[in-house]
N, C-alpha and C positions, 0 to 999 in steps of 0.2 A: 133332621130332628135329633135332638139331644134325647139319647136313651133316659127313660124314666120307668121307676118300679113301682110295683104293687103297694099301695097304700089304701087301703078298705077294708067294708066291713061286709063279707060276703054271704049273698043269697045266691045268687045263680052265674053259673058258668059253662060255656056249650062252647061247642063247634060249629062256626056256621060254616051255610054251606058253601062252596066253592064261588058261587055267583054272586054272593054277597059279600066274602069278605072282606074284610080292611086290607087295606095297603099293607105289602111286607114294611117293617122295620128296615131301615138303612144306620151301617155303621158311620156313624157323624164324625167330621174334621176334627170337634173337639173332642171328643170319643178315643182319638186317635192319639192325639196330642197329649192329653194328659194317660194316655197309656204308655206311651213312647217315654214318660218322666218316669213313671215307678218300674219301668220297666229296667231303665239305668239305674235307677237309686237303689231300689231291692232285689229283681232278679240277678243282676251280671253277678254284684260277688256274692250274692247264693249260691251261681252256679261256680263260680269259682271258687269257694269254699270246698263244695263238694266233690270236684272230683269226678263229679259223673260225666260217661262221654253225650250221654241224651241231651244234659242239659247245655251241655259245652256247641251241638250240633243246634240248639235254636237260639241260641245266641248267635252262629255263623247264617242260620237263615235269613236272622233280623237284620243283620248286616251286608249279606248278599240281596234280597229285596230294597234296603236305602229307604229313604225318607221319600223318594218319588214312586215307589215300590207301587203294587195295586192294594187299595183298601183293604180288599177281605181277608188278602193271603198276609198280609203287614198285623193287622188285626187275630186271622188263626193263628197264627206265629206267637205272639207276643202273648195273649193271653195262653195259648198253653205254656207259657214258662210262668207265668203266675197261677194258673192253676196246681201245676206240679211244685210250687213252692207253697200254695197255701192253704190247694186240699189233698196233698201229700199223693198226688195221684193225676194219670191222664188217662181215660178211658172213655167211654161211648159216654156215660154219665158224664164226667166233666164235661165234655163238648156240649149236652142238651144244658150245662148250666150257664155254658159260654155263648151259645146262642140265643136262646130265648129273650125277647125285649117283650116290656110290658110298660103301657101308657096308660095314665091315669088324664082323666078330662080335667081334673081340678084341682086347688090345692085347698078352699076352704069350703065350708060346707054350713050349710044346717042341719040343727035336729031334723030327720025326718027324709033329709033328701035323698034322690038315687043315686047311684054311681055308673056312670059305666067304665068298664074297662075293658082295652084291648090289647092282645098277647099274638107276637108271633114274630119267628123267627128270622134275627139281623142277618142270615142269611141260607143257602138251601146244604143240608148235608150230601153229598156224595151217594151217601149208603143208606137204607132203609132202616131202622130203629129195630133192632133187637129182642130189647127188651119195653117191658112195660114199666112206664112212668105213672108219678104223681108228686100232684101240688097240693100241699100243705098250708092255710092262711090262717094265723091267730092274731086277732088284734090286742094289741096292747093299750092299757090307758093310760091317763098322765101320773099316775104314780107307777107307775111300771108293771101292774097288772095284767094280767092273761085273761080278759073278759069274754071271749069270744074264739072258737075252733070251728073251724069250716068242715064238711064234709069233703073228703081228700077228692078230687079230680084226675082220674086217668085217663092215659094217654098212649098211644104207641104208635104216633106221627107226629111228625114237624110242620102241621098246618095250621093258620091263623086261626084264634080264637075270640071269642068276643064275651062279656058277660056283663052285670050287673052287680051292686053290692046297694046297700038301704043304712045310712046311718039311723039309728033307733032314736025315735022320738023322743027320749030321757037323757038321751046324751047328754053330757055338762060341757059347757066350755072347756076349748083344753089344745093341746097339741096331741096327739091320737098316733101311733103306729102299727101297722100290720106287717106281721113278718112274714114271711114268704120262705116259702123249706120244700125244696126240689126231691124229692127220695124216688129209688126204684121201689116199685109196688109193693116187695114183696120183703123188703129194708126195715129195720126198726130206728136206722141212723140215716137223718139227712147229706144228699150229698152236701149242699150248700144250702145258706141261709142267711137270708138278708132281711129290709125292711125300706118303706118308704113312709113319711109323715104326712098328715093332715092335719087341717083346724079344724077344728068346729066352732063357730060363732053364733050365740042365739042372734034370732032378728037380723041377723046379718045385711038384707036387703033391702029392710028399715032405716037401718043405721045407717046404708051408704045413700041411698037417698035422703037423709033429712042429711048429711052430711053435703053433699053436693046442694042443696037449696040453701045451707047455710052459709056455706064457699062464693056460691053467688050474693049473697046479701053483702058478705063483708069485702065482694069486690068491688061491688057498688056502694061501699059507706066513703064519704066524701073522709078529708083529714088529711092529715100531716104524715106523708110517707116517709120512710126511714129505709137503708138497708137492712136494716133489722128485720121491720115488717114484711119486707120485699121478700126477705127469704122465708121468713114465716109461710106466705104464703105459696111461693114456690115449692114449700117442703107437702105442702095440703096438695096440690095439685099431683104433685111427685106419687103422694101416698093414692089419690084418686084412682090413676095411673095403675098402681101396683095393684089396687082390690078388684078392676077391672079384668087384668090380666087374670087374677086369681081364679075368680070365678068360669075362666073358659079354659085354662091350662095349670100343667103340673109345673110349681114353680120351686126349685132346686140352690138353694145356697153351695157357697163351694163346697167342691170335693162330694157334691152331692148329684145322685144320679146318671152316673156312671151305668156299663153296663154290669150284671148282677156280682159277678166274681170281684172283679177292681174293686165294686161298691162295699162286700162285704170284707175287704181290705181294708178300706178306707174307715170302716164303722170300727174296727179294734186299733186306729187311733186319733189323734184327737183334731185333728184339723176340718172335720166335717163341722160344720156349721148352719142353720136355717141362712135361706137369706133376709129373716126379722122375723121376729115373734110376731103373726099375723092377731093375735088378740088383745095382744097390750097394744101395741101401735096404733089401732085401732082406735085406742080410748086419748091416744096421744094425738092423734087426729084431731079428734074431738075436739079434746083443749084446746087446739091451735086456733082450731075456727070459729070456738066459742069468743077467746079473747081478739079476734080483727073482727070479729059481726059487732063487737062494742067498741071500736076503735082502741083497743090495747094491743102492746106489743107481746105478746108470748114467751117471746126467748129474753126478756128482761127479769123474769121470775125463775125460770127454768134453770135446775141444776143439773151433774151427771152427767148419766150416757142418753145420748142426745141422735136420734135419725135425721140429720137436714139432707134438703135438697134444692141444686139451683138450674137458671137455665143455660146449657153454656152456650158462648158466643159462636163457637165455632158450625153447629149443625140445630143449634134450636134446642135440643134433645135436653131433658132432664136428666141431671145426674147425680145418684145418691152419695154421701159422704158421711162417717160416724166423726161426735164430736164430745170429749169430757167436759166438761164444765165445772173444778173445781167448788164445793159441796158452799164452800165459805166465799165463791168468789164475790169481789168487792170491784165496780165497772172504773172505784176512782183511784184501783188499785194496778200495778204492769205484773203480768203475770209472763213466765216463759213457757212457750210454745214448742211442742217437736210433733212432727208431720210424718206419718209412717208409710210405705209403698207394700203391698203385699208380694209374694214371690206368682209366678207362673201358678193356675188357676184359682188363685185366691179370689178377694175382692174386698172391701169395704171393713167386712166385718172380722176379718181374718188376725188380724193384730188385737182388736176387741176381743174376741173372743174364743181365737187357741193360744196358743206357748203358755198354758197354764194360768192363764189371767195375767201374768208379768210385766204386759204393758201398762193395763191398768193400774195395777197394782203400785207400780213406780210414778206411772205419774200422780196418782190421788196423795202417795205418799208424799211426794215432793212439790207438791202446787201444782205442775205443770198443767196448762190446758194442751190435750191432746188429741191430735185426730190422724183420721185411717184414710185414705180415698180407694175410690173405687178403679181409676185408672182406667178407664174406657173399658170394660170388661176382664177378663181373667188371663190374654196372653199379647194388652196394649202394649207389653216393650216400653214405656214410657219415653215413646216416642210420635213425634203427632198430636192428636190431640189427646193422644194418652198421657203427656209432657204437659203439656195444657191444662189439664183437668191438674193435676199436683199445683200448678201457680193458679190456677184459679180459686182453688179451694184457700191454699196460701194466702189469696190477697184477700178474700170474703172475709174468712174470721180476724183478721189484721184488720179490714173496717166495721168491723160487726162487734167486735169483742174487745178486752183493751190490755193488748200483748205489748209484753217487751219486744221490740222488732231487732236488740241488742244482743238477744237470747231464744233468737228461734233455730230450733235445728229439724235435721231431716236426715232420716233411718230407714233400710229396707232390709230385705231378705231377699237372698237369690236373686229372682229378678228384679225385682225392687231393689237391691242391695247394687245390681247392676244400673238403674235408673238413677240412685242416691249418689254414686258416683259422678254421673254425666252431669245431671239437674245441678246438682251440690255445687259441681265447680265452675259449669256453665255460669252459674246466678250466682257468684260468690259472694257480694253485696247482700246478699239476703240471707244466708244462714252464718252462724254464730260459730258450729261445728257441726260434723255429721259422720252416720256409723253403720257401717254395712256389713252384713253376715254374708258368709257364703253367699256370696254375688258380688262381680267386679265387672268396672267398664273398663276402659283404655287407660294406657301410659298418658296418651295424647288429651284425654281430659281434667288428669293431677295438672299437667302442665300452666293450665289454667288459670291456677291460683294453686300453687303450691304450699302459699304461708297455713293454707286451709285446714284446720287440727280435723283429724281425719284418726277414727277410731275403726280396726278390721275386726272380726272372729270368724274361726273358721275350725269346725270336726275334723279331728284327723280322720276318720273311718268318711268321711262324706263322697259319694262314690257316684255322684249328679257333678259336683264342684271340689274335684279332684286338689288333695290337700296341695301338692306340687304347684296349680296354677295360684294358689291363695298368695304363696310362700313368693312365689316369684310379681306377683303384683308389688306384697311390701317390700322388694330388695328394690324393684324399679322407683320405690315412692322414694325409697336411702335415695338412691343414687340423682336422685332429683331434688336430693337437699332437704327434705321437706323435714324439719325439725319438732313437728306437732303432728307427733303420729305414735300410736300404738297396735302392737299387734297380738290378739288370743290364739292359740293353738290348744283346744283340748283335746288330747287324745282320746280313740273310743268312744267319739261320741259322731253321731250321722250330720244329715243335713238338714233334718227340722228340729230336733234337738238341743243344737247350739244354742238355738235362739234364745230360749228360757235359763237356758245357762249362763250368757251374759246379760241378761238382759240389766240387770244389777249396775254391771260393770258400764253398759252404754250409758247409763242414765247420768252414772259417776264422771263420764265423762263432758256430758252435757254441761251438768254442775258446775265443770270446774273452766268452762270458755263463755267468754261474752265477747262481743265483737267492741 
């Protein structure tokens, strides 16, 4: 189970009793994995900044435990060096903030509906609780408002709990958050304090029913199919799909959902993301299956930023993909194309919507139609059919939409940036040029196609993709001749940082190659 946090709006919260409660919390694969990254990008030269021998000795833990190490002890390790980095502190408090998981049943709701929730601890302490605890829940509404403060919840055990919450019949539509604020009892200052999101949707249950009776009507309207329409309809089913999902579990966009500490790292910057605005998509639904129940194509009218989804060949499975649409596009016009990969727990939306808007930004300025994939989830390696899903998306909007196939290129980060390397030169017939951030694959796949203008950047402070390896990738590229190559070095600056930083400069280099 992927750790999820408190997002409600709270009426009751107890202790049950021992015979009835919920399953303990388990610390999850992916839990681990994307702890194991911030833990190399921000704790190691925190701790080597500072100088301390504490922090210097859970760096040699993380290291004598290994990547095959046991879950828990890999997991208390690492999060206390991120708690001593970001609540300035390890004590019986940080540990109750480091343990505790809490699941939410849903992620969209109605006015009026109940919630329930369940809390308890990813795994058992050693020693008996000290002190007396308390949880703190205020919901927040979509203008950033503090609408609601719970009556605090104390505690002074590490045993499952269970409770309920009541969205208020007056709720407006919206994206909704509750913070969650761990304090000792007797505290005016939280230890920690995070947040999870919800929707609220009026009618919700309405709308996804006439929406599926109307899905089937325009499955069954006879006509002139198109790729076009093909994906139209695959992106309605996609979306079916997700409001289903929605309504029986908590669903987590990148960098979201984590367990509470990591999570409230993750909330002071900026790569936490929904995975889709569950209320407007919603009404984008709609449309889709308004225009195929009359036999129209959808995405013939449709500008911008665009949710599709198709089926892939490989396992059946629907898989989502964001797409710009040039505001002025014209279908008798060749527009240039660039294909983005996100790095290690990203996904889809990730180039949409963090490095500051910069993707977008660049392509709406420049024409380009641009899209993101999803890469078989957050750590495909773009390998498999996480490599697959990148050419698949590639070939859809190539017969969907009407690209320059002279001026397509392909860009990632980190691991993306390690995938844009392999893909790029593997398939060098198909891209124009391509540009990788902090992430590199082999000597052995330049080789490839060497002639291939190949743009790098890379943080010197980047402490996940150590400036050393960047520097030695572009001396192997020299020495392989390859005359259509530049390299970025900005000093001082990390590994998600870069991005926004060149992001200018990639585009510029796009600009200036046609195949």
């Amino acid at each position: 189970m992927r750790v999820r946090f408190v997002a409600m709006l709270f009426v009751a919260l107890y202790v049950i009793p021992l015979g009835v409660a919920p399953a303990a919390a388990q610390v999850a694969d992916g839990d681990l994995t994307m702890l194991g990254l911030v833990f190399r990008n921000r704790f190691v030269p925190f701790s080597e900044t500072q100088g301390n021998p504490e922090l210097a000795s859970i760096v040699l833990r993380v290291s004598e435990l290994g990547p095959e190490g046991d879950p828990v002890e890999r997991y208390k390790a690492m999060i206390e060096g991120l708690a001593r980095m970001s609540l300035g502190l390890w004590d019986e408090g940080a540990e109750v903030a480091s343990i505790l998981d809490v699941d939410l049943s849903a992620k969209t709701y109605e006015p009026g509906d109940r919630v329930p929730v369940r809390i308890a601890p990813l795994y058992q302490r050693d020693e008996p609780l000290a002190a007396l605890y308390s949880i703190q829940l205020d919901l927040i509404d979509p203008g950033g408002a503090a609408i609601y403060e719970s009556e605090p919840m104390q505690f002074d055990s590490l045993a499952p709990m269970s409770g309920q919450v009541v969205v208020p019949g007056d709720a407006a539509p919206g994206r909704y958050v509750v913070r969650y604020a761990l304090s000792r009892a007797d505290a005016a200052e939280p230890i920690v304090s995070t947040g999870r999101s919800i929707y609220v949707i009026e009618a919700l249950e309405e709308r996804l029913a006439a929406l599926q009776f109307e899905n089937r009507r325009a499955a069954n309207r006879r006509g002139a199919r198109s790729q076009s329409r093909a994906l139209a309809s695959t992106t309605v089913l996609w979306y079916l799909e997700q409001y289903e999902r929605a309504r029986s579990e908590w669903i987590g966009g990148a960098y979201m959902g984590y367990p509470v500490v990591l999570n409230s790292i993750f909330e002071q910057g900026a790569l936490m993301v929904e995975a889709m605005d569950f209320g407007g998509r919603l009404e984008q639904a709609e449309e889709f299956v308004s225009a195929l129940s009359r036999g129209r194509d959808p995405l013939r009218s449709m500008r911008g930023d665009l949710r599709l989804a198709y089926r892939s060949g490989a396992d059946r499975e629907l898989v989502p993909f964001r797409i710009l649409v040039p505001e002025g596009y014209n279908p008798r016009e060749r527009y240039p194309l660039v294909v983005a990969l996100h790095g290690a727990g990203g996904d889809e939306n990730t180039f949409m919507d963090s490095f500051d808007g910069t993707f977008k930004a660049n392509a709406s300025e420049r024409g380009y139609i641009a899209a993101s994939v999803n890469g078989r989830g957050p750590y495909g390696g773009y390998r498999g059919d996480s490599a697959r899903d990148v050419l698949d998306v590639l070939g859809l909007i190539q017969r969907v939409y009407s690209v320059d196939e002279n001026r397509t290129c392909l860009m990632g980060h980190s691991m993306g940036g390690a995938g844009t390397v392999r893909l790029g030169f593997e398939n060098a017939e198909r891209f124009a040029a391509v540009a990788t951030i902090a992430g590199y694959g082999s000597v052995e796949d330049l080789a490839k196609a060497p002639e291939m203008p190949l743009f790098m950047a890379q943080g010197g402070e980047d402490a996940l993709v150590p400036v050393e390896s960047a520097r030695a990738f572009y001396e192997a590229a020299q020495e392989l001749g390859m005359a259509n190559l530049e390299y970025v070095e900005n000093p001082g600056t990390g590994h998600v940082g870069i991005v926004a930083e060149v992001m200018a400069q990639a585009f510029d280099w796009f600009d200036s190659h046609s195949r």
